[in-house]
DRENGU-885921 format. One record per residue (C-alpha): residue number from 1; x, y, z. Coordinates in nm, 2 decimals, decimal comma, padded with zeros to 4 digits, always signed. Example, Ala and Ser with C-alpha at 12.3 -4.5 7.8 and 13.67 -1.06 7.14 Angstrom:
# residues 2
<seq = 1	east = +01,23	north = -00,45	up = +00,78>
<seq = 2	east = +01,37	north = -00,11	up = +00,71>
# end
This chain:
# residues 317
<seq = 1	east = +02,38	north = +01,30	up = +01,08>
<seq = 2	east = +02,71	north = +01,22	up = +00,98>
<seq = 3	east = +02,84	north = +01,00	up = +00,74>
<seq = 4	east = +03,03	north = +00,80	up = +00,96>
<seq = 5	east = +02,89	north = +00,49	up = +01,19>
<seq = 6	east = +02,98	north = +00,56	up = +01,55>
<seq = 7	east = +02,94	north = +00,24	up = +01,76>
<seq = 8	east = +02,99	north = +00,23	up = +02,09>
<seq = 9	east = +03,21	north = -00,04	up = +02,23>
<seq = 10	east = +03,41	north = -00,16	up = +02,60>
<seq = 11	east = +03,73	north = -00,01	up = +02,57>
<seq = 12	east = +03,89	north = -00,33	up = +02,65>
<seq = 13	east = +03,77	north = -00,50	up = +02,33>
<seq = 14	east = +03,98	north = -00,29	up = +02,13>
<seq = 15	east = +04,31	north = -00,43	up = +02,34>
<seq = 16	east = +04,32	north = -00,13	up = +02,55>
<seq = 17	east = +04,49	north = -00,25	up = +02,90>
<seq = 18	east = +04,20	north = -00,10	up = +03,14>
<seq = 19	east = +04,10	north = -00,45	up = +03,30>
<seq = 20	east = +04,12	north = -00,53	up = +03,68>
<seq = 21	east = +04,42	north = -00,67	up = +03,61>
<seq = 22	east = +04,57	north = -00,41	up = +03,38>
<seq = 23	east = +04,51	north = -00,65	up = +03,09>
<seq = 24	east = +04,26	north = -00,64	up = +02,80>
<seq = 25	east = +04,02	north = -00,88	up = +02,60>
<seq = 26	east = +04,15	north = -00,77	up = +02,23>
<seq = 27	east = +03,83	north = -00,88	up = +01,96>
<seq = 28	east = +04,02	north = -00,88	up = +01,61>
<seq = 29	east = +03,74	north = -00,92	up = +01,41>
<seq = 30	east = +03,60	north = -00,62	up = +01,63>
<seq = 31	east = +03,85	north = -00,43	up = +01,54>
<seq = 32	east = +04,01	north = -00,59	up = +01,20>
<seq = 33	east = +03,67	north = -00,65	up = +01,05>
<seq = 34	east = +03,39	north = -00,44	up = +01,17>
<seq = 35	east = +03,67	north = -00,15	up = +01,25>
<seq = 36	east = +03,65	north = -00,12	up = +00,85>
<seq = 37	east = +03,31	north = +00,04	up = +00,85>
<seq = 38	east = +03,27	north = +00,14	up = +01,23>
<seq = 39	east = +03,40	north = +00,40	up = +01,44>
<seq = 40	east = +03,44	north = +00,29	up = +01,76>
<seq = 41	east = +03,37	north = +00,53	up = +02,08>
<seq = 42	east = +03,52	north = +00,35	up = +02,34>
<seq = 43	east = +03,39	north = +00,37	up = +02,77>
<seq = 44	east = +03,55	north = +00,20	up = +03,01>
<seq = 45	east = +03,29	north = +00,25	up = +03,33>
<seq = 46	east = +03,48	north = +00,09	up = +03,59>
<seq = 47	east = +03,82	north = +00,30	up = +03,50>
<seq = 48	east = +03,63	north = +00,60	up = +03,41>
<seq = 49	east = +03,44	north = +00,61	up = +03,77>
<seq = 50	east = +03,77	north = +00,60	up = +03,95>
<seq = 51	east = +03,83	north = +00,26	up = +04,02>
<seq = 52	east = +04,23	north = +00,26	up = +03,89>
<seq = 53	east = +04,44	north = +00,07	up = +03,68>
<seq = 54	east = +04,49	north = -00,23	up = +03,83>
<seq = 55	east = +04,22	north = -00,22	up = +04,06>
<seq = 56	east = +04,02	north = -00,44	up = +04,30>
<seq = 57	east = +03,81	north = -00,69	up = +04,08>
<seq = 58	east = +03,41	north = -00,62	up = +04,17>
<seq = 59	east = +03,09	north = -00,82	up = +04,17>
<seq = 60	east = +02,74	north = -00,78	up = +04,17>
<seq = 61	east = +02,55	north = -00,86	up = +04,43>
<seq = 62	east = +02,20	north = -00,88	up = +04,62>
<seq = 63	east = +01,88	north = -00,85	up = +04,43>
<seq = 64	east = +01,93	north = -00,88	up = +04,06>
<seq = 65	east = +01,70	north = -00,67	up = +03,98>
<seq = 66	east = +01,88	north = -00,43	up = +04,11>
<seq = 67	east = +02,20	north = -00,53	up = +04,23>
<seq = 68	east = +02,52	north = -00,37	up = +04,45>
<seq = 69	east = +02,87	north = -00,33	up = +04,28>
<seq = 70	east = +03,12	north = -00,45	up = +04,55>
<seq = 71	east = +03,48	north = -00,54	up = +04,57>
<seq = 72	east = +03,55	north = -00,86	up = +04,59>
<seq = 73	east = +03,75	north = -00,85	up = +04,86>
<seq = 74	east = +03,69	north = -00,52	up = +05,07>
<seq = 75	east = +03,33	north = -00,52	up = +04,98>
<seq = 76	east = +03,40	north = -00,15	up = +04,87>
<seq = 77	east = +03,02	north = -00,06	up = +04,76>
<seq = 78	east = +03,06	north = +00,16	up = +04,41>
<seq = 79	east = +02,70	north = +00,09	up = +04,34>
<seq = 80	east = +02,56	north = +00,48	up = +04,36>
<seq = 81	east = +02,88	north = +00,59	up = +04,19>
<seq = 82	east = +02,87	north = +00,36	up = +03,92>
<seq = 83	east = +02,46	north = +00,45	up = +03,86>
<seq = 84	east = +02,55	north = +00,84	up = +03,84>
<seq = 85	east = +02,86	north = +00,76	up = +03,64>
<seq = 86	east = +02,63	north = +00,59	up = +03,37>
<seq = 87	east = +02,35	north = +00,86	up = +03,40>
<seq = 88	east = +02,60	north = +01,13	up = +03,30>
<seq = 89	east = +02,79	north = +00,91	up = +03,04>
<seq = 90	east = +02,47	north = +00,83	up = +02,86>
<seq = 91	east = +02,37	north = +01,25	up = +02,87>
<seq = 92	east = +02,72	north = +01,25	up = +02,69>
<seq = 93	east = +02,65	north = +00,99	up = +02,46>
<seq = 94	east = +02,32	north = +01,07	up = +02,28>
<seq = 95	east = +02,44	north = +01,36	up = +02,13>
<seq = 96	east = +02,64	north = +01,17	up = +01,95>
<seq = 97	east = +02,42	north = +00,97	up = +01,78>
<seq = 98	east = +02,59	north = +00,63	up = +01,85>
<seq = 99	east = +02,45	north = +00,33	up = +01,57>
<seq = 100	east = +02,49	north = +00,07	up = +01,76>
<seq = 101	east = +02,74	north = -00,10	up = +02,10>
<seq = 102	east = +02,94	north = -00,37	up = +02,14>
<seq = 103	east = +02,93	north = -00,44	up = +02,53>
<seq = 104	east = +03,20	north = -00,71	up = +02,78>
<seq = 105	east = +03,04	north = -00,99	up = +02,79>
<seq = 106	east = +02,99	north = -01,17	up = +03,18>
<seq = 107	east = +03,13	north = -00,76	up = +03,31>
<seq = 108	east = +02,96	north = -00,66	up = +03,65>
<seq = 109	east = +02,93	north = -00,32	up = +03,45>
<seq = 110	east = +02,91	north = -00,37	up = +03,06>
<seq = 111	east = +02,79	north = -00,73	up = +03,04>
<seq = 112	east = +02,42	north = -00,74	up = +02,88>
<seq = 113	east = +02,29	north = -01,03	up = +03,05>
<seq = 114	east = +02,35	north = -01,34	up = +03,22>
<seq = 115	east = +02,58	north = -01,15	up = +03,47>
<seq = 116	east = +02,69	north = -01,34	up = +03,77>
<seq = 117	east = +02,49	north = -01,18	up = +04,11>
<seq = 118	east = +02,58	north = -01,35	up = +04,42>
<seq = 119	east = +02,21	north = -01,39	up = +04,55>
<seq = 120	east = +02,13	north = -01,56	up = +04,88>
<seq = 121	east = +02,22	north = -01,58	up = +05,27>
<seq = 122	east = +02,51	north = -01,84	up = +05,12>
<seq = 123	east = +02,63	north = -01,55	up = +04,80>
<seq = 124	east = +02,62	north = -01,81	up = +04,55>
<seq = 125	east = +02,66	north = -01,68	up = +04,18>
<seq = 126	east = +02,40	north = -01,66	up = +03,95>
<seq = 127	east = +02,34	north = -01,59	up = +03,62>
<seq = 128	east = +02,09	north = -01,38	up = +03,54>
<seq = 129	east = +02,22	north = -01,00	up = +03,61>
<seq = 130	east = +02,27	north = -00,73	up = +03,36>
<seq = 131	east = +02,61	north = -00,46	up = +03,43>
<seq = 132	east = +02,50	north = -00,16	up = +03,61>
<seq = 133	east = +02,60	north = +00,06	up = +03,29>
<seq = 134	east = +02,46	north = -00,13	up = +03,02>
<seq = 135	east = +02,09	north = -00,14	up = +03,21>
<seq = 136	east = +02,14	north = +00,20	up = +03,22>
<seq = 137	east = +02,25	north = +00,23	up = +02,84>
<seq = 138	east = +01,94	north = -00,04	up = +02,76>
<seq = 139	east = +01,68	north = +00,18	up = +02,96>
<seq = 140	east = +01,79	north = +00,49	up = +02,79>
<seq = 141	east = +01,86	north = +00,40	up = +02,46>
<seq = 142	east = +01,63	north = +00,09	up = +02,40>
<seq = 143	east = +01,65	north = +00,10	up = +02,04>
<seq = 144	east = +01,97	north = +00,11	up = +02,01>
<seq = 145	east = +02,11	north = -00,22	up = +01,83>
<seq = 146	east = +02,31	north = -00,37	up = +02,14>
<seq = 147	east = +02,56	north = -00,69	up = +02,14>
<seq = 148	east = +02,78	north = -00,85	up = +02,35>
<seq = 149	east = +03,13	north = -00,99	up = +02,21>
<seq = 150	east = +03,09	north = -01,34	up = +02,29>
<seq = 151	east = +02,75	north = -01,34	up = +02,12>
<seq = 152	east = +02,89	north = -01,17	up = +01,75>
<seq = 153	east = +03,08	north = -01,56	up = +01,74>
<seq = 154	east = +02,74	north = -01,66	up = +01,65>
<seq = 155	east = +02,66	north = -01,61	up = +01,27>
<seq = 156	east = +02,26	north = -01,56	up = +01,30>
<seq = 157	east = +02,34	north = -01,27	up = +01,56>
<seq = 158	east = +02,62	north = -01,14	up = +01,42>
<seq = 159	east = +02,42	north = -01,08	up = +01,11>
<seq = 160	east = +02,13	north = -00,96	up = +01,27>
<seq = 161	east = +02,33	north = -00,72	up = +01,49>
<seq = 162	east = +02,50	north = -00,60	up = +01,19>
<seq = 163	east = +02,20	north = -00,53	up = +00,98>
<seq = 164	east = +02,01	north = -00,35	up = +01,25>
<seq = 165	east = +02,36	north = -00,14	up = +01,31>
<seq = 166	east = +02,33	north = +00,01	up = +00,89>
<seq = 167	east = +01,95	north = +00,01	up = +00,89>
<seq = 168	east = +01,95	north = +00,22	up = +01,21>
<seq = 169	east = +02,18	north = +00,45	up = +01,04>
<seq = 170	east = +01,98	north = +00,50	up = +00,71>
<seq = 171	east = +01,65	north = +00,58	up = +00,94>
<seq = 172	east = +01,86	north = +00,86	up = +01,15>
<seq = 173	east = +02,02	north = +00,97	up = +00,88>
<seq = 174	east = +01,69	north = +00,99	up = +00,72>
<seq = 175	east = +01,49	north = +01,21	up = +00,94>
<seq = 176	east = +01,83	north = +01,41	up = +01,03>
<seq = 177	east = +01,78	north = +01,58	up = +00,69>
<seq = 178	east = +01,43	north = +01,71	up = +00,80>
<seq = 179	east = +01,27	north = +01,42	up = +00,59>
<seq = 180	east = +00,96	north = +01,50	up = +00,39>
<seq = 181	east = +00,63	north = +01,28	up = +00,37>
<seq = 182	east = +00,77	north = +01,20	up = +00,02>
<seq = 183	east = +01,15	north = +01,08	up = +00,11>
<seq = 184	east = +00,96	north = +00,85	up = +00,43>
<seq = 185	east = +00,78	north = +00,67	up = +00,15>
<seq = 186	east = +01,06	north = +00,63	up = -00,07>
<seq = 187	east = +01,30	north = +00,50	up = +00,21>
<seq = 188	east = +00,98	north = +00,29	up = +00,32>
<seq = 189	east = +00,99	north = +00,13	up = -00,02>
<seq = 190	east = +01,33	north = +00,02	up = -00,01>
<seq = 191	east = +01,29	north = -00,14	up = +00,30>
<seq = 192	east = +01,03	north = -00,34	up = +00,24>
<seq = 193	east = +01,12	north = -00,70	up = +00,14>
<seq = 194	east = +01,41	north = -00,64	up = +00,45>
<seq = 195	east = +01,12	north = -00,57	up = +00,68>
<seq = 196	east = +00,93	north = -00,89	up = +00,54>
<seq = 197	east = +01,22	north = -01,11	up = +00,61>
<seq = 198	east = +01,22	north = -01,03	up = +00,98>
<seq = 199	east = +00,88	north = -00,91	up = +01,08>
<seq = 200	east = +00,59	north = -01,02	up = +00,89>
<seq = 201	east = +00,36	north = -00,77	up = +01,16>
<seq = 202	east = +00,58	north = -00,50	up = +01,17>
<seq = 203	east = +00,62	north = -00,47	up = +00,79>
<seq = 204	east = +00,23	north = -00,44	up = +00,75>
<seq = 205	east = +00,18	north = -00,22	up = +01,02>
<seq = 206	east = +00,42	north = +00,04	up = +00,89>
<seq = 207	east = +00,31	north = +00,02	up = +00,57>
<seq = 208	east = -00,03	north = +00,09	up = +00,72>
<seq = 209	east = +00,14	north = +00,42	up = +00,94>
<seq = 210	east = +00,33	north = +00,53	up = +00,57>
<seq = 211	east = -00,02	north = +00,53	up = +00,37>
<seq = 212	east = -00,15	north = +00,73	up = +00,66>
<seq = 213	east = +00,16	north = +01,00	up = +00,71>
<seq = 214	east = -00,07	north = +01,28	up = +00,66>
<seq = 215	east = -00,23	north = +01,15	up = +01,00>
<seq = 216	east = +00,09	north = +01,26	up = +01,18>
<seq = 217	east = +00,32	north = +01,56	up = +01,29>
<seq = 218	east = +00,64	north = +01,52	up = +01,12>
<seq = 219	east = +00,78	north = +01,42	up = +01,50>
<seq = 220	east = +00,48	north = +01,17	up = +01,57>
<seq = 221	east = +00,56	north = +01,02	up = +01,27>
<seq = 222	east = +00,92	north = +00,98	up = +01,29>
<seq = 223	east = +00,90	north = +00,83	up = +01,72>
<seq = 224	east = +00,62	north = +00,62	up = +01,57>
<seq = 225	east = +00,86	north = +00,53	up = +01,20>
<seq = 226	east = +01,14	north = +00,44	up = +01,37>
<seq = 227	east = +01,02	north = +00,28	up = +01,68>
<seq = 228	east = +00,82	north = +00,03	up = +01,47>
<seq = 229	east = +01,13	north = -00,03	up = +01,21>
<seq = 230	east = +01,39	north = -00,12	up = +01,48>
<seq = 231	east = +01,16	north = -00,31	up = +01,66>
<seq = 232	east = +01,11	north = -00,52	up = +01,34>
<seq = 233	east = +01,43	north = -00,61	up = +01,25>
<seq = 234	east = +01,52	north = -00,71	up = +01,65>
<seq = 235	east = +01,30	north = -00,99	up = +01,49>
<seq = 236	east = +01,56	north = -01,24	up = +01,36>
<seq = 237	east = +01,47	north = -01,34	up = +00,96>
<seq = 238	east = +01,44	north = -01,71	up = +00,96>
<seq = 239	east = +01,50	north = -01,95	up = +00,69>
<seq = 240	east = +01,15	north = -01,99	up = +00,66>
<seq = 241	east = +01,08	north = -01,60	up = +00,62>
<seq = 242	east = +01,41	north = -01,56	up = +00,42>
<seq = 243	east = +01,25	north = -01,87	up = +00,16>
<seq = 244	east = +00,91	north = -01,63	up = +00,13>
<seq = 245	east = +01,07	north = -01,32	up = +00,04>
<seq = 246	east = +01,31	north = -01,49	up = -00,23>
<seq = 247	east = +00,98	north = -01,67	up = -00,37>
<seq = 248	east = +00,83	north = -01,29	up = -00,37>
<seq = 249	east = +01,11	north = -01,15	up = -00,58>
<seq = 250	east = +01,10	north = -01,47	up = -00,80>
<seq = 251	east = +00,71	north = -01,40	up = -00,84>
<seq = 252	east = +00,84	north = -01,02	up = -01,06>
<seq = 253	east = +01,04	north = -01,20	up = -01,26>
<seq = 254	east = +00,80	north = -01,49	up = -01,37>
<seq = 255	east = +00,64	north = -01,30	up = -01,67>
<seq = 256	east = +01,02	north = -01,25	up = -01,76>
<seq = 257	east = +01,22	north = -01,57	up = -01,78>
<seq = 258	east = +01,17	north = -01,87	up = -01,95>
<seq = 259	east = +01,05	north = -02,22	up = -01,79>
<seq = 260	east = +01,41	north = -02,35	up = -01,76>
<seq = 261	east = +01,56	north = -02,04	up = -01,59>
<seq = 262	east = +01,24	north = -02,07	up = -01,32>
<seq = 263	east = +01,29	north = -02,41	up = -01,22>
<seq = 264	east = +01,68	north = -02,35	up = -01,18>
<seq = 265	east = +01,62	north = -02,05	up = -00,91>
<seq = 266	east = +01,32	north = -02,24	up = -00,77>
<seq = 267	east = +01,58	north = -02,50	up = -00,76>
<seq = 268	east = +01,86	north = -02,34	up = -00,54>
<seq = 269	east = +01,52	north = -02,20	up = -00,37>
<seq = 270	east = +01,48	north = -02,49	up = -00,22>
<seq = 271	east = +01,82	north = -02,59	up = -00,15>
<seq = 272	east = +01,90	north = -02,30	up = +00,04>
<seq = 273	east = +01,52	north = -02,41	up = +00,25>
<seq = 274	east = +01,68	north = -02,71	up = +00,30>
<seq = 275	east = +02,02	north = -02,63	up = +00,46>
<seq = 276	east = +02,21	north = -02,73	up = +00,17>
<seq = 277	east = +02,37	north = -02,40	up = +00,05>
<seq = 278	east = +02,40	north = -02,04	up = +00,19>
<seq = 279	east = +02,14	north = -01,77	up = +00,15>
<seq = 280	east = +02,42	north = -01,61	up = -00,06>
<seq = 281	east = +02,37	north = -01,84	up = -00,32>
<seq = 282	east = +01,98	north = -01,80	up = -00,44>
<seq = 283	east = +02,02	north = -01,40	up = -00,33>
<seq = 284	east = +02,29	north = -01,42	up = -00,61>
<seq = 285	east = +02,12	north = -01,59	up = -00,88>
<seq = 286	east = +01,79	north = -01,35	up = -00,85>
<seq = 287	east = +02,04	north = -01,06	up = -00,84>
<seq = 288	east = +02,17	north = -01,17	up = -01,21>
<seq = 289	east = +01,82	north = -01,23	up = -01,32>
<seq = 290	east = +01,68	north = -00,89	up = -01,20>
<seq = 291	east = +01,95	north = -00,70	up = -01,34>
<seq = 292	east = +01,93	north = -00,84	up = -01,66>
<seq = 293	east = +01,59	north = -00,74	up = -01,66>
<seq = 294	east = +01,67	north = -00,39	up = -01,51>
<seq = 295	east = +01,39	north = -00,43	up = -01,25>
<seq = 296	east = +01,47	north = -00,14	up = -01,09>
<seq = 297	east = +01,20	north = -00,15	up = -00,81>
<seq = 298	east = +01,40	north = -00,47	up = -00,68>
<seq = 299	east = +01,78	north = -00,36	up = -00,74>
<seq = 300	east = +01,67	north = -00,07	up = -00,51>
<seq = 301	east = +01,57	north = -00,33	up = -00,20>
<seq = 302	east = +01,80	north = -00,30	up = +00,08>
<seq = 303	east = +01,73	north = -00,66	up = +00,13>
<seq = 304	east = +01,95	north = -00,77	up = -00,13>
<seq = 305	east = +02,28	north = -00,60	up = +00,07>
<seq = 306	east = +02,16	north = -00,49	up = +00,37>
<seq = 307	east = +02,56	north = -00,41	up = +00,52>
<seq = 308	east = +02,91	north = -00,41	up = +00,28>
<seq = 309	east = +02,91	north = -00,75	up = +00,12>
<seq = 310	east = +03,27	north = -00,80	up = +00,23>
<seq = 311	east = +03,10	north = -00,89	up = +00,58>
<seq = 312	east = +03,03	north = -01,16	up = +00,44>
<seq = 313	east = +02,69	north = -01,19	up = +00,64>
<seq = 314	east = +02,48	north = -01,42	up = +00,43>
<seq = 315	east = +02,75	north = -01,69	up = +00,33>
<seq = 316	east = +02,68	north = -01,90	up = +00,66>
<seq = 317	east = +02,47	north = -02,20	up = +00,62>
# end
C-alpha cells in the first residue's frame, strides 16, 4: 500500500475544461486544500466514453432505478455504453487502491444522488436518480468513503468524509503489510475512542471479533475487520457521542489532577455540549492534561487527530 492517498475525483472539479459545454466546475478547496494531502485520479465518464468536447448535454431518464442516458436533444441513447464504460473503469480502478472519491454533484453520470430522471408519460424531472457511473462505482466499491462536491460545503460531512478518507487508509495500509493477529490488536486499540464517537454497536462488536481473531483465517478476519470499521464510522459522531467519549478520557485522568483542574475541563465539557464552543476546544485542553501526565494509552488514540490538523475539521461549532 503506498504512502500516498489516491482519491478519486470528476475531472471537472479540478478546473479541467471537459463539461458539455467545454467549461469546468473548478473546487479550490478541492484542490487548494484537500490537494495538500490527496492525490487526485481524475475520470471524466462522459468524455472518456466518446461523447466529445463540447458535446450534446444528456439526461437520465425512464425508471430510476435504472434509468437511460439520452441526449437532450437527439435523444442519442449512451445508456449500454456508459454501463460498460464504468464496468471497465472500475476493473481499472481497484487496483489502485483509491481511499476515497469526490463525485459532480446533480451529473447524469457522476452525481451520487438526487439526480434529475425525467419519469412519466409528461418527462417531468425528478430528483431521486444516482449517475450511471457512480452506481456502478457504489455497487462495486461500497466501502469506499464517497462524497459529492456540493455536500463537502457542509462542515459535519465534510469532516466525516475526511476522517473515513485517512481511517480507510490506515486499515488498507494495515493488512497490505500482511498484518499479524498482534498488529490488528494494536491498530484496534488505537481506534477505539474514534470508533466510540461514531458507532457505539460497531465499536463493541469489533472489539468482540479482535478478542476472538484466533476464530478467523487471516482473510475472514480482515473482509470481516474492515467491513465492520468503515461501516462504523459512515455513522456520523454526534455531539452527544463526541460529549461521552471526552467524559471517558476525562474519567483516566481523574486519579491525576486536582479538583480545580476537573471542574475546568468538565467545564468546557459542557460548553462544547451546549453549542457554545468547538470540539477543538475541550479536545485541546484534555490533550494538555494527558501529555503532562504522559498517558501514553490516550496520546496513541486516533481520536484525538483523526486527519492533518491544518484541516481544521473540529473547529466548526
Amino acid at each position: 500500500m503506498s504512502d500516498r492517498i489516491l482519491v478519486g475525483v470528476s475531472t471537472c472539479l479540478l478546473g479541467e475544461k471537459v463539461r458539455w459545454d467545454a467549461g469546468h466546475k473548478h473546487d479550490r478547496y478541492l484542490t487548494d486544500i484537500l490537494g495538500r494531502y490527496f492525490e487526485f485520479v481524475p475520470v471524466c465518464p462522459e468524455a472518456e466514453v466518446g461523447m466529445g468536447i463540447p458535446r450534446e448535454p444528456v439526461h437520465l431518464s425512464g425508471d430510476p432505478a435504472a434509468p437511460r442516458m439520452v441526449g437532450n436533444k437527439t435523444g442519442e441513447d449512451w445508456t449500454e455504453r456508459m454501463n460498460r464504460y464504468a464496468r471497465r473503469k472500475l476493473r481499472e480502478l481497484v487496483p489502485r487502491q483509491l481511499c476515497g472519491y469526490v463525485l459532480k454533484k446533480g451529473s447524469p453520470s457522476c452525481g451520487m444522488e438526487r439526480v434529475p430522471v425525467k419519469t412519466g408519460a409528461a418527462g417531468m424531472p425528478h430528483k431521486v436518480g444516482v449517475g450511471l457511473f457512480a452506481a456502478e462505482l457504489l455497487r462495486r466499491l461500497p466501502l469506499l468513503p464517497v462524497e459529492e462536491e456540493g455536500r463537502l460545503n457542509d462542515p459535519a460531512l465534510r469532516e466525516n468524509f475526511i476522517v473515513r478518507v485517512f481511517a480507510y487508509h490506515r486499515v488498507q495500509t494495515l493488512f497490505a503489510g500482511g498484518a499479524r493477529r498482534g498488529d490488528i490488536v494494536a491498530f484496534h486499540t488505537r481506534q477505539k475512542f474514534l470508533l466510540l464517537a461514531h458507532s457505539p454497536r460497531h465499536y463493541k462488536e469489533l472489539g468482540r471479533l479482535v478478542a476472538q481473531t484466533k476464530d478467523y483465517t487471516p482473510g475472514e478476519l480482515r473482509e470481516r475487520y474492515v467491513q465492520g470499521f468503515m461501516t462504523a464510522l459512515r455513522v456520523r459522531a454526534t455531539t452527544s457521542k463526541n460529549t461521552n467519549v471526552l467524559q471517558h478520557l476525562l474519567g483516566y485522568l481523574k486519579d491525576r489532577l486536582g479538583a480545580a483542574e476537573k471542574a475546568d475541563i468538565l467545564r468546557v465539557i459542557e460548553q462544547y455540549r451546549a453549542g457554545l464552543v468547538p470540539l477543538i476546544v475541550p479536545l485541546t485542553l484534555l490533550y494538555h492534561h494527558l501529555k503532562v501526565q504522559g498517558v501514553e494509552y490516550l496520546l496513541e488514540q486516533e481520536y484525538l487527530q483523526p486527519a492533518p490538523a491544518e484541516l481544521a475539521l473540529r473547529n466548526h461549532v
